[in-house]
N, C-alpha and C positions, 0 to 999 in steps of 0.2 A: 492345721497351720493358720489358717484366716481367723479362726476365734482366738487361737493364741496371740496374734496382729491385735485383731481386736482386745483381749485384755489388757495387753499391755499400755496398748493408746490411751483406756479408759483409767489404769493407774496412774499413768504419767498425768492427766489431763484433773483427777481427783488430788497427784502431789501439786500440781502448780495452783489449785486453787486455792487451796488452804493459805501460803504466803501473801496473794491479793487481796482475799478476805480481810487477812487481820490488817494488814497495813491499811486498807480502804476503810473498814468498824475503825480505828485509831483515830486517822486522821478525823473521819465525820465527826467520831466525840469530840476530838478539841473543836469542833468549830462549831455543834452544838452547845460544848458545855462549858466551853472556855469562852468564848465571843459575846460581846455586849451589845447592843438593841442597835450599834452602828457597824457592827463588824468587827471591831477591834477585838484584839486580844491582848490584856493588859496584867505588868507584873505586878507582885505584892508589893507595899513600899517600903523603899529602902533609905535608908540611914545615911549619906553621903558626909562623912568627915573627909576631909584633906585639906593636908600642911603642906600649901603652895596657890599658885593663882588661878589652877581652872582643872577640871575633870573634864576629860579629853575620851571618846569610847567613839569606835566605828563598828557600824551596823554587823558584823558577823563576828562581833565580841559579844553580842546579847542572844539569849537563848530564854524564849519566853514558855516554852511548852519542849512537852517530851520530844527530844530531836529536831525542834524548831528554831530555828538559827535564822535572824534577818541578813536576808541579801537583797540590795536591793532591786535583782531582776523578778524576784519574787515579789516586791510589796507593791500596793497603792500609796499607803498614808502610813507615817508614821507621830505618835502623839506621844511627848515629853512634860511633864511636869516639874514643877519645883517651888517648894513652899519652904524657906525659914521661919526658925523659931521666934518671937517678940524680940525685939531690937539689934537682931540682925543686919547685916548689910541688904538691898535691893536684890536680887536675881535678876542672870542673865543668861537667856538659853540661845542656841545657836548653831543652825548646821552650815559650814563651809566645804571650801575644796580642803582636804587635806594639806598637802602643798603651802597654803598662805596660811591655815590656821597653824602649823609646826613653823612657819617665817613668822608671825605676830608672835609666840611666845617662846622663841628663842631665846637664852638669856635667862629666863624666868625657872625656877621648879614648878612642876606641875604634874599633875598627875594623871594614868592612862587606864581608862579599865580595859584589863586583858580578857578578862571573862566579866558576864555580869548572868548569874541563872538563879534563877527562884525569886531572894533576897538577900543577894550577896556579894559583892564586889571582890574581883582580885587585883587590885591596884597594883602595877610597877610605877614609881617616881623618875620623871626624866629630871637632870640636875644639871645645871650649867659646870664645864668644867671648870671653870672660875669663879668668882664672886657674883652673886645672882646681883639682875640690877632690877627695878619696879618697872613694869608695863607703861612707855609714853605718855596713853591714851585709854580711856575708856573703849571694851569691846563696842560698844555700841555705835563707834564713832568708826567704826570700821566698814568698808567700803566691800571688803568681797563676799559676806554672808547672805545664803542661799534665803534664808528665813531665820528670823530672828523675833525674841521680844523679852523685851524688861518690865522690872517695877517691882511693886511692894507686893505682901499678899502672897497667893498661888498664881503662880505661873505657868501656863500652859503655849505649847509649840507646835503645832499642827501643821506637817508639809507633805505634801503629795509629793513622793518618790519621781524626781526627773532629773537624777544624776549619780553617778556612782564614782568610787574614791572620794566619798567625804567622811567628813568628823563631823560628831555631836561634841557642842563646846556646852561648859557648865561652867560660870563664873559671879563670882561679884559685882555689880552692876557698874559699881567705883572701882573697879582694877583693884581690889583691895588684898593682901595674902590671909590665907586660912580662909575653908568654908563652913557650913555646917550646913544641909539642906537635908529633907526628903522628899524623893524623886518617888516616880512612877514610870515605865513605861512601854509604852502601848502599840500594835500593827496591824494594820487591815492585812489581810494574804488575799492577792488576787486568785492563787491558782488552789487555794488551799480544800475549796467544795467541787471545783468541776475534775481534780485528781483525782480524791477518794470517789468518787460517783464512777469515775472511769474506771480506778481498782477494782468497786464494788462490783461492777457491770463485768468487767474481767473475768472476776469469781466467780459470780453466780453462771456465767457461760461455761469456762469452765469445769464446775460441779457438773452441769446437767449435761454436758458430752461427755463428761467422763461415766457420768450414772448412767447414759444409755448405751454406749458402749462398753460398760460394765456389763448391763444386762444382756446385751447381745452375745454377749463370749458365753455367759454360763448357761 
C-alpha cells in the first residue's frame, strides 16, 4: 500500500511539472528573445491610417507577444513611437486619464484600437451623433496629460507606468482630421523573468520528487 502512496504522489508530482516547465521555457524565450538591450519588448510597425482626429488604444487592447497583453499592474515603462511620411502633419503622442481624454474629443470622430497584435489594428470609430464639430484647441495645449510629446520627424513617448485607467492618445499635432503615421510599440514587464524563474524552479522540483518518488514505488 505505501509504494502504491508512493507511485501515485510521484505521477501526480511528474503530471504537475510538465505544465510549469512549459509556461516557465515560454515566458524565458520571450524575454530572451523577444527583449532589447533595455528590456523592452517591441511590435513590428504598423501602418496607422484613420478618417478622424486621433487613435485612442488602452493598455490591455495591445498584445505584444504570445498571451502578452499590457496591464498596467504588470509594466515599468512603456515606449510609443510615431513617424509620418514627408509633408505630413506634426505628431502628437500622449497618455491621459481616460475620463478627460473621451471629454476632449467629444464631438469629434475618432478612432479606438480594440485590439492591436502583431501588426494590425482592429479599429471601432466613435461618431458624434450629430454633426461632428473640430477640436477647440491643439492636444498639446491640454492641461491633463500624464506625458506627452510633439514635433516633426519620429516621435517617441517614454512613461514609467504610475496609473491605471488611461488612454494612449495619437494625434495631429494641429487638431487636424485624417492621420497617416507608423507607430511602434514597445514594454518593459517588471514580473516577466522573476515568474518564469519561479515556474522554472517549480518544474524542475517537481520533476525530481516525482522522479524519486517514482523510484522509491518500483
Amino acid at each position: 500500500m505505501g509504494k502504491l502512496l508512493l507511485l501515485i504522489a510521484g505521477v501526480v508530482s511528474l503530471v504537475a511539472a510538465v505544465p510549469l516547465l512549459f509556461v516557465g521555457t515560454g515566458m524565458m524565450w520571450v524575454d530572451v528573445a523577444l527583449t532589447d538591450e533595455a528590456g523592452f519588448i517591441t511590435s513590428s510597425p504598423m501602418d496607422a491610417e484613420v478618417d478622424g482626429y486621433a487613435l485612442v488604444a488602452a493598455p490591455e487592447s495591445v498584445e505584444l507577444g504570445p498571451d502578452l497583453v499590457l496591464r498596467p499592474s504588470n509594466l515599468v515603462s512603456l515606449r510609443w513611437t510615431a513617424e509620418g511620411a514627408a509633408g505630413t502633419p506634426e505628431a502628437f503622442l500622449g497618455v491621459g486619464p481616460r475620463d478627460l481624454v473621451d471629454a476632449y474629443l467629444r464631438g469629434t470622430p475618432y478612432a479606438v484600437a480594440e485590439e492591436i497584435e502583431g501588426n494590425e489594428f482592429l479599429l471601432t470609430y466613435r461618431m458624434p451623433s450629430e454633426d461632428g464639430v473640430a477640436l477647440a484647441s491643439p492636444p498639446a495645449e491640454q492641461s491633463f496629460w500624464i506625458a506627452s510629446t510633439s514635433g516633426s520627424g519620429r516621435q517617441e513617448l517614454l512613461w514609467d507606468v504610475n496609473a491605471s485607467d488611461v488612454a494612449f492618445v495619437l494625434m495631429n499635432a494641429d487638431a487636424s482630421d485624417g492621420m497617416s503615421f507608423e507607430i511602434t510599440l514597445a514594454a518593459r514587464v517588471a514580473i516577466l523573468r522573476p515568474v518564469a524563474s519561479a515556474f522554472l524552479l517549480g518544474g524542475a522540483a517537481a520533476l525530481l520528487a516525482g522522479a524519486v518518488l517514482t523510484a522509491l514505488a518500483l
